[in-house]
N, C-alpha and C positions, 0 to 999 in steps of 0.2 A: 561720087561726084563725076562731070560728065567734061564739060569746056569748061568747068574751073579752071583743071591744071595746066592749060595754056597760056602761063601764069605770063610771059614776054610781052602780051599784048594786053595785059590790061592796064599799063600806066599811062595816064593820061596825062600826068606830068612830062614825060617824054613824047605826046603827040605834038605834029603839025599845028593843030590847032591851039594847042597850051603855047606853043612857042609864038602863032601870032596872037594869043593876047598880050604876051609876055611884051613884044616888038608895041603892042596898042597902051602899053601901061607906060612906058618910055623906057625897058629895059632892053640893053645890047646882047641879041644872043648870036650862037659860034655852030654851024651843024658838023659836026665832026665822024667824018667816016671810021670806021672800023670794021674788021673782019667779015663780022654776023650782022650787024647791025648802025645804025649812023646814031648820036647820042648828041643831043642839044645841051650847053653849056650857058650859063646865064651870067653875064658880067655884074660883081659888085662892085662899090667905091669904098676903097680903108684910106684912111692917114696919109698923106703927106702926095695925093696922087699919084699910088699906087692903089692896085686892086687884084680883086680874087675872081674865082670862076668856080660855078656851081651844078654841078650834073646832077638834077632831082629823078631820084626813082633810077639809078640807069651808072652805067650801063649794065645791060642784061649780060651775066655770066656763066655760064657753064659748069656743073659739080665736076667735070672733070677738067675743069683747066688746071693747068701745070704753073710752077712758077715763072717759068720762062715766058710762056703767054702770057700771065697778067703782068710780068715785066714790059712788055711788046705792047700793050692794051694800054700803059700807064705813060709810056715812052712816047708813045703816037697820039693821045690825048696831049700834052707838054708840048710837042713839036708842034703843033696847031695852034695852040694856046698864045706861044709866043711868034708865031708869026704875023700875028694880027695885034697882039697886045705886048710891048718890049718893057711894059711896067706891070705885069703880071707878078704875083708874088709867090702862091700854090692854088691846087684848085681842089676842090672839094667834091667829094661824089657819093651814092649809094647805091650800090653795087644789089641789084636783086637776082635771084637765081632760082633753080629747077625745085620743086617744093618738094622733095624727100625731106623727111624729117632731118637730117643731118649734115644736108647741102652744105647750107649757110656757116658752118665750122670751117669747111671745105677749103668753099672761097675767101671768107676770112681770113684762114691764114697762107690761102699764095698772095693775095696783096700784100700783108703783112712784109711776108718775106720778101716783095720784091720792092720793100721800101717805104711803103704806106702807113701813115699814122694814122692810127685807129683816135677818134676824136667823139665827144659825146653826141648823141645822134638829133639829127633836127629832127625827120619825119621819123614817127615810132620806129622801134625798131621791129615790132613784133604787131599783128592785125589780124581779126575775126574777120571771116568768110564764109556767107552763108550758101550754101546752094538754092536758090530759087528755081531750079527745074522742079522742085521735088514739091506734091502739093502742100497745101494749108496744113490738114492733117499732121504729114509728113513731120513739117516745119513746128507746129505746135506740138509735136510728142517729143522732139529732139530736145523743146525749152526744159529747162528747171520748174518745178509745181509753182515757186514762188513767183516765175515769169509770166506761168500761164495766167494764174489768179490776179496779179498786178495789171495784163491788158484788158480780164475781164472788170476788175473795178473800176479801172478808168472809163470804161465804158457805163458802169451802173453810175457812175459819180458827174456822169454827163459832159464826160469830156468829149467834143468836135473837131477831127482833123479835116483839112482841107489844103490843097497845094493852091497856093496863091502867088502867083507869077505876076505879082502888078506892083507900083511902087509902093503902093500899102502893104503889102505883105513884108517886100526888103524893111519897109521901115518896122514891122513889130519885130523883123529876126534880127536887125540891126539894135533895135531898144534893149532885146531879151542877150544878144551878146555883150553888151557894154554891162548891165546889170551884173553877167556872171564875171566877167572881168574883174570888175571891180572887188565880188563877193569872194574868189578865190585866188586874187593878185596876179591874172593868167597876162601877158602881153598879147596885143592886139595889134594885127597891119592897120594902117591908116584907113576911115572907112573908105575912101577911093579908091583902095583893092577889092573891098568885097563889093562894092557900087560897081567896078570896070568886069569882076569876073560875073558877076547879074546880068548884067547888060551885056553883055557881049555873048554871051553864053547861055541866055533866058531859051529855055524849051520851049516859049510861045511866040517864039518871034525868030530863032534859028531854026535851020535845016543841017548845020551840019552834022559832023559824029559826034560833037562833044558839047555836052547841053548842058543847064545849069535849072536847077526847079527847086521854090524856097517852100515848105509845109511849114503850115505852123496848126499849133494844138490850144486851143480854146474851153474857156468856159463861162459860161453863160454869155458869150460874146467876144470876153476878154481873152486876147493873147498870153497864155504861157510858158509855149515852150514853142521852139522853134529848131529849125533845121534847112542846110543848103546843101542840096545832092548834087552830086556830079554822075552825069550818065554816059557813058562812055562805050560804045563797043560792044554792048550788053552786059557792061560792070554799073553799078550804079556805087559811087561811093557815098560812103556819109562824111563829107569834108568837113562841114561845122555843124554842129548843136550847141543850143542852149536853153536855158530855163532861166524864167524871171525870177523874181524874188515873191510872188503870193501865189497862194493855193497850193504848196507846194505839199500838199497831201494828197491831191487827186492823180497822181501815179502819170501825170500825161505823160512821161518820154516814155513809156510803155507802149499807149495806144501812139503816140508820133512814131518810134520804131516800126511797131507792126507796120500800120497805114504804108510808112515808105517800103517796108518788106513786099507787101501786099500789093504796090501801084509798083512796082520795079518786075512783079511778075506779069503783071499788066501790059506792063510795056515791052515785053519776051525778053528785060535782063536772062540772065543766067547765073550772075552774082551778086550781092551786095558785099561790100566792103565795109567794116565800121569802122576802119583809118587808126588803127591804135590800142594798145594795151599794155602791159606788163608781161615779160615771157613768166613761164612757166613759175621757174625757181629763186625764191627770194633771194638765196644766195649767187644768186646771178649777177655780174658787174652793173649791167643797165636795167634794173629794177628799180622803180622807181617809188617814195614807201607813196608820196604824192596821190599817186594815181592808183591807187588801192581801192577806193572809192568805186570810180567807174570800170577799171578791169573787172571788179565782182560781178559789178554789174550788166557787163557784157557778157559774159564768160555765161551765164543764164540764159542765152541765148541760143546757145548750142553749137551749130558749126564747126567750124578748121580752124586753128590757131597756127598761122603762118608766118616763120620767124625771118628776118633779113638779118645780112651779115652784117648792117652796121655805116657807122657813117665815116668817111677817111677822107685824108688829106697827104695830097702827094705836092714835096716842093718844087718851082721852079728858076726860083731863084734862093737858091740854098742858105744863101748867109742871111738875107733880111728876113727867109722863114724863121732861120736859129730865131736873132730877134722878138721877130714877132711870139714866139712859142711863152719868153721868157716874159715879155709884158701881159700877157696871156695870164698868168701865173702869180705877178704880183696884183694884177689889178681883182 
């Protein structure tokens, strides 16, 4: 691998740009300096008008930080926090870091130790990362035989990809997500998030860094499987997919994968992201049995299996966090 491991600059959840949709959707965000890097905070609203604060993807941490520093990292995040919000409660974040196999233990436990509650994780904790420098060839000798054979059937079975950036397109990826929602009891943002991150972010109508492009996979006309990439800095992530409820034999999220794998090299990515999986070992704390399903099915794909330290929450108002932990708990 080549500018994969420039691993600090591919979250697009902590870009400029993420932060003004973020501002466009009607959410208050916080830019918070730090040492190495500045880290954008997203204000949420809990009970009784109080609220929390959410660092997505960040801050980026070092395998050699000390406890001391992420004491110093956690202290100076809090002291910002509350200067702008005196009804803050704790804030939440997920700490990414230098991809050695064994970083993310690292930094896990100096936050730990400087106080941080390790909490169940919102964005995966663990992600497939393909290299797209590497060609087609490359790329299809890395898959699993069952991988390779599944985009070749799709393709004898007449399945049609095509990125569609218009409001016909959001609407079959918006129809094929509600479907899977429904078929797997997954929660969904209101569609006015995936309608605001479309629109604002559509690769045929933006120039900035961070672009947004819906594919969807067809047959004989019909939309079945769909997908909203996020391109970023030459990461291309796969944010959302779904699949309808018919023809659910003709193998499309194979050829939809490829296609995106394939238009992401197009576009001189360097990586695609598939946003998500199960780490390693089942006896692992955050394995999930859930997602068994699609980790298989990604893991056939080949690539880097890239683990994060996890999702934490530091208090700042220490007694109404006790509280809150305990209703937490019963509810």
């Amino acid at each position: 691998m080549s500018t994969l491991w420039n691993h600090e600059h591919l979250q697009f959840l902590q870009s400029e740009e993420w932060r003004q949709f973020q501002l466009s959707y009607g959410k208050e965000c916080l830019v918070i300096p730090l040492p190495d890097v500045s880290v954008t905070a997203v204000k949420y609203k809990i009970s009784f008008g109080f609220s929390y604060w959410f660092i997505l993807r960040g801050p980026h941490t070092h395998k050699t930080v000390s406890h001391t520093e992420a004491k110093t990292i956690l202290n100076t995040i809090r002291t910002e926090i509350k200067k702008v919000d005196p009804r803050a409660v704790f804030f939440r974040f997920e700490p990414t870091t230098d991809l050695d196999t064994d970083s993310w233990k690292h930094v896990r436990e100096a936050y730990m130790q400087s106080g941080a509650k390790k909490v169940s994780y919102i964005h995966p904790i663990a992600t497939r990362l393909i290299d797209t420098t590497a060609s087609e060839e490359s790329l299809l000798k890395d898959m699993s035989d069952s991988t390779r054979r599944n985009i070749a059937v799709a393709s004898r079975r007449g399945i049609v990809v095509t990125k569609e950036n218009t409001p016909e397109g959001f609407e079959a990826f918006w129809q094929m997500l509600g479907a899977m929602s429904k078929r797997r009891n997954v929660h969904l943002h209101p569609r006015k998030f995936y309608e605001s991150v479309f629109n604002r972010c559509n690769a045929s109508q933006n120039t900035s860094d961070i672009q947004a492009s819906i594919y969807v996979a067809r047959f004989e006309g019909t939309p079945i499987a769909s997908s909203l990439i996020i391109h970023y800095k030459g990461l291309a992530t796969y944010f959302y997919g779904a699949q309808g409820d018919i023809h659910t034999d003709k193998k499309a999220q194979y050829a939809l994968r490829w296609f995106v794998i394939t238009d992401a090299k197009k576009l001189g990515c360097h990586t695609v992201d598939f946003f998500g999986e199960n780490p390693v070992e089942k006896t692992d704390p955050d394995y999930r049995v859930a997602w068994e399903g699609f980790t298989q099915f990604k893991t056939g794909w080949g690539g880097t299996l890239v683990r994060f330290p996890g999702t934490f929450e530091y208090s700042i108002r220490p007694f109404l966090y006790f509280l809150l932990r305990i209703l937490r708990r019963v509810h």
